[in-house]
VEXMARFI-524409 format. One record per residue (C-alpha): x, z, y; residue number from 1. Coordinates in Angstrom, 3 decimals, always signed. Example, Ala and Ser with C-alpha at 12.3 -4.5 7.8 and 13.67 -1.06 7.14 Angstrom:
VEXMARFI-524409
@x +12.300 | z +7.800 | y -4.500 | resi 1 $
@x +13.670 | z +7.140 | y -1.060 | resi 2 $
***
This chain:
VEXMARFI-524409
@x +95.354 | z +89.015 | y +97.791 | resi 1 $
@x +97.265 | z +87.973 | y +94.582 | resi 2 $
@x +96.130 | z +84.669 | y +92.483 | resi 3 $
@x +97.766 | z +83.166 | y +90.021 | resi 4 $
@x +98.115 | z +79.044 | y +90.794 | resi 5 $
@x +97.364 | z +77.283 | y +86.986 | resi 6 $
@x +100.569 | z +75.150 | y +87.294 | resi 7 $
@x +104.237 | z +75.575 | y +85.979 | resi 8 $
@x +105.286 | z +72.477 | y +87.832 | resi 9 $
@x +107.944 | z +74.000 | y +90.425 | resi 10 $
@x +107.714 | z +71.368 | y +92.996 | resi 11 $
@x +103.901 | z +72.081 | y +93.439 | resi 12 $
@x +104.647 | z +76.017 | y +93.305 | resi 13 $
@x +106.877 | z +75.198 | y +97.051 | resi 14 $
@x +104.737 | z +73.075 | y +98.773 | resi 15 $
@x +101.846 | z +75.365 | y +98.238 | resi 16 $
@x +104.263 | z +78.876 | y +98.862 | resi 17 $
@x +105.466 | z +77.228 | y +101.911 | resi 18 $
@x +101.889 | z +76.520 | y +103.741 | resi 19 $
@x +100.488 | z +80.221 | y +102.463 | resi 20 $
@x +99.842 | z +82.959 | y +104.777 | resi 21 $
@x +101.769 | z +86.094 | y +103.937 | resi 22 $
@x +98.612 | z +88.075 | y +103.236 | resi 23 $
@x +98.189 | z +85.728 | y +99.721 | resi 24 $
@x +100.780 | z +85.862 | y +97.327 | resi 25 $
@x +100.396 | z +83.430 | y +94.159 | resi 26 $
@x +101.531 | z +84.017 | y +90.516 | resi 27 $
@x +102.537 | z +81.165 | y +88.593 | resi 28 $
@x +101.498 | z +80.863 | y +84.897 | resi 29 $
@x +105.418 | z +82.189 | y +83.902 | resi 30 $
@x +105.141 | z +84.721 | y +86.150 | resi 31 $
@x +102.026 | z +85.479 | y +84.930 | resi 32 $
@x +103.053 | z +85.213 | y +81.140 | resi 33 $
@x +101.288 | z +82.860 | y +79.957 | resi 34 $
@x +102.769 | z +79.693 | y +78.509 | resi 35 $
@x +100.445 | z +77.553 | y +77.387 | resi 36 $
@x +99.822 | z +73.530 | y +77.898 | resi 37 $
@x +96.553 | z +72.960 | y +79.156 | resi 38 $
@x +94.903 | z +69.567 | y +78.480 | resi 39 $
@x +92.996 | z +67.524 | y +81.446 | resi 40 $
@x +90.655 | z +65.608 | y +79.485 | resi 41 $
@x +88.330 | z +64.168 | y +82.205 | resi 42 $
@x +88.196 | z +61.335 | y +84.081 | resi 43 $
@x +87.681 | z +63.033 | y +87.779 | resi 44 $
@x +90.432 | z +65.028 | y +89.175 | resi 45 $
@x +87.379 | z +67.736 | y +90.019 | resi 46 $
@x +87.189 | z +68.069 | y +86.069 | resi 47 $
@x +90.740 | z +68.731 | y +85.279 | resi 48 $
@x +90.889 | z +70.848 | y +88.307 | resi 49 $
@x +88.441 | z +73.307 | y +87.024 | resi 50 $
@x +88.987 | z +72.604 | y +83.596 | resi 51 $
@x +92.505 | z +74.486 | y +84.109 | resi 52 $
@x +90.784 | z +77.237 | y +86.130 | resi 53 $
@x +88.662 | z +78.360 | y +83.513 | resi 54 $
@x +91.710 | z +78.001 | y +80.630 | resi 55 $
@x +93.520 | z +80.729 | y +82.821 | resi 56 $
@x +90.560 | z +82.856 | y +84.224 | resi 57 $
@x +89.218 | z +83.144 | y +80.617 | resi 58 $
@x +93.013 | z +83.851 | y +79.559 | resi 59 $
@x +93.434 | z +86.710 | y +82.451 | resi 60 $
@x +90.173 | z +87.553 | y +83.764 | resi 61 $
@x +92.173 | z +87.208 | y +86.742 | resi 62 $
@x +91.378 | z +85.058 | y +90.161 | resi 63 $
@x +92.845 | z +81.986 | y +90.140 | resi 64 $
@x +93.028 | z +78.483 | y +91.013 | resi 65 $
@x +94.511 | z +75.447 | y +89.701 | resi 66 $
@x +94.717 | z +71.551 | y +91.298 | resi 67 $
@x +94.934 | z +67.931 | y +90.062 | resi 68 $
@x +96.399 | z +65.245 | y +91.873 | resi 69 $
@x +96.291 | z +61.444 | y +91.824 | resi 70 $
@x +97.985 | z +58.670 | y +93.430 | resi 71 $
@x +94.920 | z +55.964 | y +93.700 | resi 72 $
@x +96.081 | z +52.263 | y +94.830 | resi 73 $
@x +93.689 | z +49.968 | y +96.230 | resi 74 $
@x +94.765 | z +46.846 | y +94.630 | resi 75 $
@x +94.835 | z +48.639 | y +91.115 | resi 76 $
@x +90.990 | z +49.365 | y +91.299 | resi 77 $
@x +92.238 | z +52.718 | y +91.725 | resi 78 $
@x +94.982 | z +53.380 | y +89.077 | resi 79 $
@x +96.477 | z +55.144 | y +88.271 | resi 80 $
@x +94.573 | z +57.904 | y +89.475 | resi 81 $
@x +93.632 | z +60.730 | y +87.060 | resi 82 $
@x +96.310 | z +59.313 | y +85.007 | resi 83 $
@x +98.822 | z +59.494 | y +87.368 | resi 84 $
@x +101.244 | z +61.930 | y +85.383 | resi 85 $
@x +100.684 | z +59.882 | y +82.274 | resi 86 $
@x +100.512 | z +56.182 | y +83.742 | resi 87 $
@x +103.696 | z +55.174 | y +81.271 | resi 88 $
@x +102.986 | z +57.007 | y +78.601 | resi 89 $
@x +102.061 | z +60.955 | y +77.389 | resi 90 $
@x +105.593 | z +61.781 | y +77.691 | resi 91 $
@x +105.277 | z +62.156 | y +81.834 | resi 92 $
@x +108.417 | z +59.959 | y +82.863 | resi 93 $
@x +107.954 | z +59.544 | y +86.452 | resi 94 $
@x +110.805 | z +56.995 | y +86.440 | resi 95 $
@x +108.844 | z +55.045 | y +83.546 | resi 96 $
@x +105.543 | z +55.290 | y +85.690 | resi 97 $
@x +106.667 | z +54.636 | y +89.016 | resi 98 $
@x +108.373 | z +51.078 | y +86.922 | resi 99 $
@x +104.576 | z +50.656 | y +85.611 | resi 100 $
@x +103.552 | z +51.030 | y +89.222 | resi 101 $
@x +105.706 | z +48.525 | y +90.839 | resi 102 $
@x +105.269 | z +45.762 | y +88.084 | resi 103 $
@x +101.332 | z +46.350 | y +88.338 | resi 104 $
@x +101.598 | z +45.968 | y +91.938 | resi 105 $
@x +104.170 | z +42.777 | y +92.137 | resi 106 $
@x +101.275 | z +39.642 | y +92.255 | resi 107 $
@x +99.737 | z +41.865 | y +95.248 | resi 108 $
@x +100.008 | z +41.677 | y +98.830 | resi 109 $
@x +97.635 | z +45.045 | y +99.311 | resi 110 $
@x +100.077 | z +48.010 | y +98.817 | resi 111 $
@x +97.626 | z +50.588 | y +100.143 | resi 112 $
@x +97.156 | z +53.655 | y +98.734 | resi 113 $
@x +95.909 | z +57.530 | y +99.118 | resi 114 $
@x +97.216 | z +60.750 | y +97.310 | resi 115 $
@x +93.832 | z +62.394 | y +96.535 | resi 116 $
@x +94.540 | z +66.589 | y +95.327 | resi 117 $
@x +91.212 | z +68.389 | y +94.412 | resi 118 $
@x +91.501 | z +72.405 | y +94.400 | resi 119 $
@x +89.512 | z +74.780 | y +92.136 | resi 120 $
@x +89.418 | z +78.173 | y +93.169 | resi 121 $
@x +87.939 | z +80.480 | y +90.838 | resi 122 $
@x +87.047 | z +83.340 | y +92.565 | resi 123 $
@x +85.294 | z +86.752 | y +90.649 | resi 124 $
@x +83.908 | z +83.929 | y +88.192 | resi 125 $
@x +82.162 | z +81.545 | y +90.939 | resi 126 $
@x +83.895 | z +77.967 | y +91.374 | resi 127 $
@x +84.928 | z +76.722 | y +95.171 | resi 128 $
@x +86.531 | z +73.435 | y +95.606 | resi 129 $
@x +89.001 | z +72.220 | y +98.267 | resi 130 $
@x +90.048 | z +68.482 | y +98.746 | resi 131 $
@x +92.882 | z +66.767 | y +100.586 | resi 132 $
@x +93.936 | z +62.917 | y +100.821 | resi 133 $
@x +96.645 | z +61.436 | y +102.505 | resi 134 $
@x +96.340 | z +57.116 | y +103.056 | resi 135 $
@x +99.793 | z +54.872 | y +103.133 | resi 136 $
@x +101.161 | z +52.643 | y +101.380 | resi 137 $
@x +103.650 | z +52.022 | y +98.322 | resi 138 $
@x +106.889 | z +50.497 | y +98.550 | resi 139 $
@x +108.435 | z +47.469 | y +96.973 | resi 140 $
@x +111.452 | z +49.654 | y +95.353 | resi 141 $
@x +111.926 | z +53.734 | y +95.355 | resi 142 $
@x +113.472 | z +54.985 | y +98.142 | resi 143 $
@x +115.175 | z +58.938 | y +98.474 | resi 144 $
@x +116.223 | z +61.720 | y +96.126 | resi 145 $
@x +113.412 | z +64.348 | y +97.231 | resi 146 $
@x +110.433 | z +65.181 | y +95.668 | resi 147 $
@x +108.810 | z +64.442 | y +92.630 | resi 148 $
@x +106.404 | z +61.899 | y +90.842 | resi 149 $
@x +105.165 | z +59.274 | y +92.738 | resi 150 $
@x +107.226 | z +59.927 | y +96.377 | resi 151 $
@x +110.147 | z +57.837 | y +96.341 | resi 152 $
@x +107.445 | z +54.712 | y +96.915 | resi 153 $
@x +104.772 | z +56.428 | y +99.002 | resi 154 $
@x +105.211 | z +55.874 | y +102.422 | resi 155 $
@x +102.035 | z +58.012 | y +104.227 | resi 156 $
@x +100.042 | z +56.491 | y +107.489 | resi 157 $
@x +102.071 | z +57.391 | y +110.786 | resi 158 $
@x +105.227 | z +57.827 | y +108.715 | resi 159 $
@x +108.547 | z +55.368 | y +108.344 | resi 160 $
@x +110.095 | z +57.517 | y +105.753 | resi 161 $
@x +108.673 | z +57.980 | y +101.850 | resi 162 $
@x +107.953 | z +61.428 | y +100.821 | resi 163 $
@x +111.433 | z +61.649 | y +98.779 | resi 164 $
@x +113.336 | z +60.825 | y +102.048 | resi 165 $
@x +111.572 | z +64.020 | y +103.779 | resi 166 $
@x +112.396 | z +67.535 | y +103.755 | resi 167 $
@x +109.345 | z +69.587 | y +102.553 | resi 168 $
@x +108.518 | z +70.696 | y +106.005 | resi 169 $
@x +108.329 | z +67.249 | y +106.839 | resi 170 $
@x +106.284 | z +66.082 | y +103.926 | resi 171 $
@x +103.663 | z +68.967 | y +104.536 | resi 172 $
@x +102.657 | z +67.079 | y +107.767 | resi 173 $
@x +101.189 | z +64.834 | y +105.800 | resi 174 $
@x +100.523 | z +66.020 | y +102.032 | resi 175 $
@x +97.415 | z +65.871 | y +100.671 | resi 176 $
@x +98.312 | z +69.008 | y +98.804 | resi 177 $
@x +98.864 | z +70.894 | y +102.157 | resi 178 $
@x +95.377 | z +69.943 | y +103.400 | resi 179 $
@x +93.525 | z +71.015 | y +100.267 | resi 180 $
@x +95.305 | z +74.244 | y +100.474 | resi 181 $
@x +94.502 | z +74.534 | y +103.933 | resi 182 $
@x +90.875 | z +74.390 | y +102.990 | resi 183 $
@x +91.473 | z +76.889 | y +100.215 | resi 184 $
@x +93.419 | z +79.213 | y +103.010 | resi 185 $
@x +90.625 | z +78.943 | y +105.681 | resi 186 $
@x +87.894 | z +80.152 | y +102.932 | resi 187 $
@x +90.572 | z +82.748 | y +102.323 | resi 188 $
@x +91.522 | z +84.126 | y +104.860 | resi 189 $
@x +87.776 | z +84.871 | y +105.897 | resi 190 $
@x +88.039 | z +87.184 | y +102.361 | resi 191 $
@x +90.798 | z +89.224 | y +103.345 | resi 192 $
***
């Protein structure tokens, strides 16, 4: 089963390739040909998820799915959320945001927090939707090399290390990604 993933972020392209069964094979939007910057207007991560799903399915008439993820803290009433990749500013500096993020959080002692990834699989036009959260905590300054956005401060339950100090096999113990797209596998693999 082919699908192409709605993403041309590279870092989400590995986690998900390295947690899929051989029998599904994804396309990403370059592979796919298609270059185009697809807004997420909404204020649920369920909304952007399928609001990228249908850009590319109405694009390729081809199955697809696409996924939105947010870092929600506790003592920031849930920010930054849906804006996660644009917490600083449109121009998606994750050095500038995860700075926004550690001011914001400086007068608070609560430093929980959960990466929340919503999946929308569109599937011969009919919607399916596959959700994954992992709970920790942030950090007081970044910590590791690894990863992308948000990981160099997210330390996740059970875990000493952030997500940047881990190698991907590591971090896909605990990603919220890699439970969402073990959801999206399951319902899969019953398909094929």
């Amino acid at each position: 089963m082919k699908l192409i993933f709605a993403t041309n972020n590279v870092h989400k392209i590995e986690e998900i390739r390295a947690v899929l069964p051989s029998s599904i094979s994804i396309i990403t939007l370059k592979e796919a040909g298609i270059n185009v910057e697809i807004p997420e207007p909404y204020d649920t991560l369920k909304e952007n998820a399928a609001q990228k799903a249908h850009t590319i399915y109405s694009l390729t008439n081809t199955n697809c799915f696409s996924e939105d993820t947010g870092l929600e803290v506790a003592a920031l009433n849930g920010e930054p959320g849906v804006r996660s990749a644009r917490y600083a500013g449109e121009d998606k500096q994750f050095a500038n945001n995860i700075t926004k993020l550690l001011i914001n959080l400086q007068p608070h002692t609560d430093r929980s927090a959960q990466f929340k990834t919503v999946i929308c699989l569109l599937l011969n036009g009919k919607e399916y939707y596959f959700e994954g959260i992992c709970r920790g905590h942030i950090t007081t300054t970044p910590q590791g090399s690894g990863g992308f956005g948000y990981d160099a401060v997210f330390v996740p339950d059970g875990a000493t290390k952030t997500f940047a100090q881990m190698t991907l096999n590591e971090k896909n113990q605990y990603s919220h990604r890699r439970i969402a797209t073990a959801g999206l596998v399951t319902f899969l693999k019953q398909l094929v």
